[in-house]
C-alpha positions, -999 to +999 in steps of 0.1 A: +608-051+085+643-062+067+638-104+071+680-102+081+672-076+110+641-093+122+649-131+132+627-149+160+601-175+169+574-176+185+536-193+195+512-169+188+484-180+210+492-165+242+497-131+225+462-137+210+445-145+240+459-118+262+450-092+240+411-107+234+409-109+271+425-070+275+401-058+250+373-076+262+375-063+298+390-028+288+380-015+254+343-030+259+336-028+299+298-032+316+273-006+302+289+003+267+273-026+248+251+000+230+277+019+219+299-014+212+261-025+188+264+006+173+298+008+159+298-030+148+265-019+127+286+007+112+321-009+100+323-041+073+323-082+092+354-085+068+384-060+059+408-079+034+441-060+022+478-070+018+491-043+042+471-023+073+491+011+082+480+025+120+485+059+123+482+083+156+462+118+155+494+134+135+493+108+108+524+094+121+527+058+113+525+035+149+519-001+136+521-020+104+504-058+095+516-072+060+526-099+043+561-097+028+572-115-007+584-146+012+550-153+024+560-139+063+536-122+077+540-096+101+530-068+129+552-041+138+543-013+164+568+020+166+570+040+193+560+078+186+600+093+168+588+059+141+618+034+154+603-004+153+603-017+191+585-044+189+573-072+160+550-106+155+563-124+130+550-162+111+575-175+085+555-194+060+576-227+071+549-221+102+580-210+124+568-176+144+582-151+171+583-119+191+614-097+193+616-064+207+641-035+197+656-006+214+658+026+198+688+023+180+668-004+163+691-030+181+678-063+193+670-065+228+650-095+233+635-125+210+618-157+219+596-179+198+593-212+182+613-229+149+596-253+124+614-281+147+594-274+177+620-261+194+613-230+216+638-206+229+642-169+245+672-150+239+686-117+251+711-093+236+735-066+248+734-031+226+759-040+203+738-072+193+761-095+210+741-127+224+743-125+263+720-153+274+699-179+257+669-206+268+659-233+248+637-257+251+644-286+224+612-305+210+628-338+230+622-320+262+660-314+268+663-278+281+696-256+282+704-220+298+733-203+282+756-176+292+780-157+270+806-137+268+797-096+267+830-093+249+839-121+226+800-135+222+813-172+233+794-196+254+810-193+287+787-213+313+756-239+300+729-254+326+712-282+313+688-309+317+689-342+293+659-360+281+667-389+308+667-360+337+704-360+339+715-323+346+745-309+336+768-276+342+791-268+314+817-240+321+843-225+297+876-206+293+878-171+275+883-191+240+851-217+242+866-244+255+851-265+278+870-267+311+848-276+338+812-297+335+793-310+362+767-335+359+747-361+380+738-394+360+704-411+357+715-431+388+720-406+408+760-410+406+776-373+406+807-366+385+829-341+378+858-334+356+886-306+345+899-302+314+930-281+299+936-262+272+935-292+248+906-307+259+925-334+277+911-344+312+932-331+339+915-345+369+880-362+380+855-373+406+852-400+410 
């Protein structure tokens, strides 16, 4: 689970109470409670170990739950060739996310939280390169970002300001800001061009 390869944020509780409701209704349906007495009779009310190894009938590992040296800890489930493809991770700062991984090991998706409150999703082409990004800032303000497949530079931003003033945000090939589009707080619309420079090039109003 190298900590440079495996980045993201995320609440935990959703995960948590999708799975107690799957295993509730799936695992332990109407009519098995004797069976489900029986095998909680069997096995210990506590387990406590460093690092849990899940393995499938050919002793092939499928998921692993540790804590690492920096105090993260972590749950990472392989598909059946042993690539990761998906991982739960809390840093001990209390920051925690979800990503998922193709099967080159390359980043496909990750969303979580950060120790700032601020939430986000993000989405990635094969290469790694950053295509799109959501964030959703602990001050409420909230952003959609599209980049460039190529270079990895933002080329067009939606947003939405604390005060409810929206915003669109497009640039050139090299980052630059060009275009934005934005209605203020009293309902005034504006919009503006830009050149190369940055220099405003014409406006409305």
């Amino acid at each position: 689970m190298g900590e440079a390869k495996r980045s993201a944020y995320v609440v935990l509780t959703f995960v948590a109470a999708a799975l107690g409701g799957a295993l509730s209704s799936h695992f332990w349906p109407a009519g098995s409670s004797a069976i489900a007495a029986e095998r909680h009779a069997r096995h210990p009310k506590v387990v406590t170990a460093e690092k849990f190894v899940l393995v499938d009938s050919a002793g092939n590992d499928r998921a692993l739950m540790q804590v690492l040296a920096n105090g993260m800890a972590g749950l990472a489930v392989l598909d059946t060739t042993g690539r990761d493809r998906a991982e739960i991770r809390v840093a001990s700062d209390g920051s925690a996310g979800v990503g998922f991984y193709d099967k080159n090991g390359n980043k496909v998706a990750v969303v979580g939280e950060g120790v700032d409150g601020d939430a986000g999703l993000r989405i990635f082409a094969a290469d790694g390169t950053q295509l799109a990004g959501l964030v959703v800032s602990a001050k409420g303000e909230t952003a959609l970002t599209l980049f460039d497949p190529k270079t990895g530079l933002a080329r067009a931003g939606l947003g939405v300001a604390t005060d409810g003033q929206p915003g669109l945000v497009l640039s050139d090939g090299a980052g630059r800001v060009r275009t934005e589009l934005h209605v203020r707080a009293n309902g005034k619309p504006g919009l503006a061009l830009a050149d190369e420079n940055g220099k405003t090039i014409a406006g409305l109003p």
